[in-house]
C-alpha positions in Angstrom: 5.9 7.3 20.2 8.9 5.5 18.6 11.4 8.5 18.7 13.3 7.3 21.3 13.8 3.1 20.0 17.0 2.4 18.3 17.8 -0.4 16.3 18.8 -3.1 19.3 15.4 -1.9 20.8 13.3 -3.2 17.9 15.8 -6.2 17.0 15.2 -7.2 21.4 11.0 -6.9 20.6 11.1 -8.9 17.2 12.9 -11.8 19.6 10.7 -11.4 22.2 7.4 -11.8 19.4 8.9 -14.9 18.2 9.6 -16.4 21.5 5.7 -15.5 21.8 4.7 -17.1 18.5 6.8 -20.3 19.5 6.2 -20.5 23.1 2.6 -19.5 23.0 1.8 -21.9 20.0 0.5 -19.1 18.2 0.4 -19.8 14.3 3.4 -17.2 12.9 3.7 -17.5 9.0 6.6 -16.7 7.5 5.5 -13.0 6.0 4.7 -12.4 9.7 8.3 -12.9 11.1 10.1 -10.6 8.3 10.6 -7.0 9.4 8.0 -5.4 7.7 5.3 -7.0 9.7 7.2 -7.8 12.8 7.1 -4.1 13.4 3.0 -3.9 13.5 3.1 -6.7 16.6 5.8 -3.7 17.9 2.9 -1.4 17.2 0.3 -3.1 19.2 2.8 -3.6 22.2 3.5 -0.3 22.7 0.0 1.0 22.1 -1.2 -1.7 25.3 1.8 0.2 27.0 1.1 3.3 26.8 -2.2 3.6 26.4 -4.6 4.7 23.9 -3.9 7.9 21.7 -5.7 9.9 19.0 -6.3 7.4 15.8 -4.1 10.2 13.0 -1.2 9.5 16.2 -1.7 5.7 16.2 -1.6 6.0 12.4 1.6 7.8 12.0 3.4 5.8 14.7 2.6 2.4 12.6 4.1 4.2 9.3 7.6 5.4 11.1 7.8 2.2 12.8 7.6 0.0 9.4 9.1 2.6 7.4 12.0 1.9 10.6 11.7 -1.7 10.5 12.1 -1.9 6.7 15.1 0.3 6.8 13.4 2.9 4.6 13.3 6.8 5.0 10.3 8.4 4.1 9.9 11.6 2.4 6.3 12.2 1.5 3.0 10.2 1.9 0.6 10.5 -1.1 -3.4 10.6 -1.3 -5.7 11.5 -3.1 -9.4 13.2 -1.9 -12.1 11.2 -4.0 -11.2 8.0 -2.4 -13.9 5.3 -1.1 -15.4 5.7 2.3 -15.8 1.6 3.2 -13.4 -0.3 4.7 -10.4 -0.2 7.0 -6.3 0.6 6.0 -4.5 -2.4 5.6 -1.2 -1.2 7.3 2.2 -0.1 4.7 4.1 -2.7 2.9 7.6 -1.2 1.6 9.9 -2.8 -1.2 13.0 -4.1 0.5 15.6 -1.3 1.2 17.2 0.2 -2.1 14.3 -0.6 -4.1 11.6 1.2 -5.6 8.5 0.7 -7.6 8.8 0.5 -11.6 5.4 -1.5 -12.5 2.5 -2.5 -11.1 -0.7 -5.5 -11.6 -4.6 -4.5 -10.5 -6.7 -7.2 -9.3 -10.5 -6.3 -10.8 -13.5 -8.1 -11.4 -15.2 -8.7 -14.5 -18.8 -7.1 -14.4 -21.2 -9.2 -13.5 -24.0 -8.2 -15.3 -27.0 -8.1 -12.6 -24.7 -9.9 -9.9 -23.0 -7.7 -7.1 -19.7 -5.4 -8.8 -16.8 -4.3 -7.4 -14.2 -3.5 -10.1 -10.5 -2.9 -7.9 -9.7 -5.6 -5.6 -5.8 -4.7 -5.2 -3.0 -3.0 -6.2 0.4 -5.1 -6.4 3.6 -3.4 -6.9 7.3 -4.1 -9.0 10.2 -3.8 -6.5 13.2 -2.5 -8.8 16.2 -1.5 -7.7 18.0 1.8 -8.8 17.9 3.5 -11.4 18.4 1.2 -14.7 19.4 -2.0 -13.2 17.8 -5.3 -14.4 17.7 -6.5 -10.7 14.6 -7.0 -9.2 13.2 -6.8 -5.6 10.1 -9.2 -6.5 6.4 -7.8 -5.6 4.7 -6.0 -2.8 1.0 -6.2 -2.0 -0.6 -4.6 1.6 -3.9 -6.3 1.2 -6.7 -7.6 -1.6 -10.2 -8.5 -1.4 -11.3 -11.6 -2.9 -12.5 -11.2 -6.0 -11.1 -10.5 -10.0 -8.2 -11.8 -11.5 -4.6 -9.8 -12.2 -4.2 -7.7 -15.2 -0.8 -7.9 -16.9 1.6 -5.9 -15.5 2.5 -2.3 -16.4 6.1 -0.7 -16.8 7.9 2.6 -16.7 10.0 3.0 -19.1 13.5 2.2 -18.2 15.1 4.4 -16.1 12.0 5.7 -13.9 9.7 5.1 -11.1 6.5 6.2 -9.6 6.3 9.2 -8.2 2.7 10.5 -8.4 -0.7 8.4 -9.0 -4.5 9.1 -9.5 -7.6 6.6 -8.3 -10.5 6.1 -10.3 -13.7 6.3 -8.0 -17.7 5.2 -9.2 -19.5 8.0 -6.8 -21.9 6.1 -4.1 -24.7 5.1 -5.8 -27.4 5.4 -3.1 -30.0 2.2 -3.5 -27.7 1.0 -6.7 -24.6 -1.2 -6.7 -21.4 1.1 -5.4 -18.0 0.0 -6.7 -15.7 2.3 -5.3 -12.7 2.6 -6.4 -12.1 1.0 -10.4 -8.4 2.0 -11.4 -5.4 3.6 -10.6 -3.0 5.1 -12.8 1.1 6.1 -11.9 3.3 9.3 -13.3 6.4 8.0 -13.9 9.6 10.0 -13.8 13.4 9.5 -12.7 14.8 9.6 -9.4 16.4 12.8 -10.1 14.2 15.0 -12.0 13.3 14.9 -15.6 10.5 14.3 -18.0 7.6 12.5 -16.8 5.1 10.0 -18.5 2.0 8.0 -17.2 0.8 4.2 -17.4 -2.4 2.5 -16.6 -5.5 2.7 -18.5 -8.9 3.1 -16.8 -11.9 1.1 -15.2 -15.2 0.5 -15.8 -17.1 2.9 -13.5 -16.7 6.2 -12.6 -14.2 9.6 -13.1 -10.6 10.1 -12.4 -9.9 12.4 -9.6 -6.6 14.4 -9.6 -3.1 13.4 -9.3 -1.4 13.3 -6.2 1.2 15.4 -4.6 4.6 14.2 -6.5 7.8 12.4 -4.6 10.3 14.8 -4.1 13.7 14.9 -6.2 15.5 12.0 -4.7 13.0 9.8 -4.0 10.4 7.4 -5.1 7.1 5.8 -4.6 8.5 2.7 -2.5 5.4 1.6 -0.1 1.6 1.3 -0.5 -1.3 0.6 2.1 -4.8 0.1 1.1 -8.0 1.2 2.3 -10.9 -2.1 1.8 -14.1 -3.4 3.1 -14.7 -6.8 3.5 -16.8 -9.5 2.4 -20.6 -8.1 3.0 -21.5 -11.5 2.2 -25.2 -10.5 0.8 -24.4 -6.6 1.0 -23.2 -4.5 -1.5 -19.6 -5.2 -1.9 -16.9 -2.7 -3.0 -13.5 -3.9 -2.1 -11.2 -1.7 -1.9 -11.6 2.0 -1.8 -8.6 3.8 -1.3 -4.7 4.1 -1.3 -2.1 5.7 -0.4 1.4 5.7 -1.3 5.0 6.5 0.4 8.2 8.1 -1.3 11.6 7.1 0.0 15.1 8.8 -0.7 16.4 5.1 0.6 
């Protein structure tokens, strides 16, 4: 669906979606005029345009055009099979061009004994650019449900980046209190090939299912969305459920 915009095409839409936000006295935060989001408003114009399509198209179209917007060239999109089934995907969030991710925070709730649990809230990423430089690109983050509080963060060793991951998932527990997805680990590894080694620990609840497909040589995990239900306010609440990542060569 994007194939044939070039760069002066989305720069002409952004300016017509702030124009929009200003004119139409809609409220426009500051994270929703950078490029990264600007090109999900692009997203929903072109959809009213043309019409609605198949939901894997409508997917795939979103990813290329804030993979576009972001300046970043995506080589491979990672998942995993044992995710969660609750909830709706956030939408990518990339590191800033040039960067990729070196460390990563979880957002999880304590248990709560007989209260409601649900373990991973979010997943926030280290922007790092190249290979061994001490310059950092700050944090990314698609989405995060409400409850838990941030872990410390977690490092590669210097020199490498993600390029694989694996999700912790509690299994529904029919009439019992579902969790959904508890942890997430990362393989670590340089841009270029090498040795690899993993971070993270694990959750509360549930098995490890299997590692991901691995970035290709050249790239890096640079992008996340997420996959999580909201507030069920006195249902069973599980957060998030699922991820997926995106490698970039730039």
């Amino acid at each position: 669906m994007f194939s044939g915009l070039s760069n002066i095409s989305i720069i002409i839409w952004s300016i017509w979606i702030l124009i929009f936000c200003i004119i139409g006295g809609v409220y426009c935060t500051r994270e929703m005029v950078n490029n990264i989001d600007i090109c999900l408003f692009v997203l929903v114009l072109f959809t009213a345009e043309n019409g609605q399509t198949n939901v894997d198209a409508q997917i795939t179209s979103k990813v290329a055009a804030c993979a576009m917007a972001a300046e970043r060239v995506v080589t491979k999109v990672l998942s995993v099979t044992n995710g969660g089934p609750h909830g709706t995907w956030s939408g990518p969030e990339f590191c800033a061009i040039g960067y990729y991710a070196t460390g990563y925070s979880l957002k999880i709730e304590e248990k709560q004994g007989k209260g409601d649990d649900t373990a991973l809230n979010a997943i926030r990423l280290k922007c790092r650019k190249g290979n061994n430089s001490p310059i950092t690109g700050g944090t990314i983050l698609a989405q995060d449900g409400i409850w838990g509080r941030w872990s410390r963060e977690m490092d590669c060793d210097s020199g490498k980046q993600f390029v694989s991951f694996r999700l912790q998932v509690e299994e529904n527990q029919g009439r019992g209190d579902d969790t959904a997805a508890n942890y997430v680990s990362f393989m670590c590894r340089s841009f270029n090939g090498g040795g690899t080694h993993i971070i993270g620990t694990r959750g509360f609840w549930g098995p490890f299912g299997a590692w991901s497909q691995t970035c290709p040589l050249g790239s890096a995990i640079c992008g996340l969305e997420v996959q999580i239900e909201p507030n069920q306010h006195r249902g069973d609440d599980t957060a998030l459920n699922n991820a997926k990542f995106y490698c970039c060569s730039q």
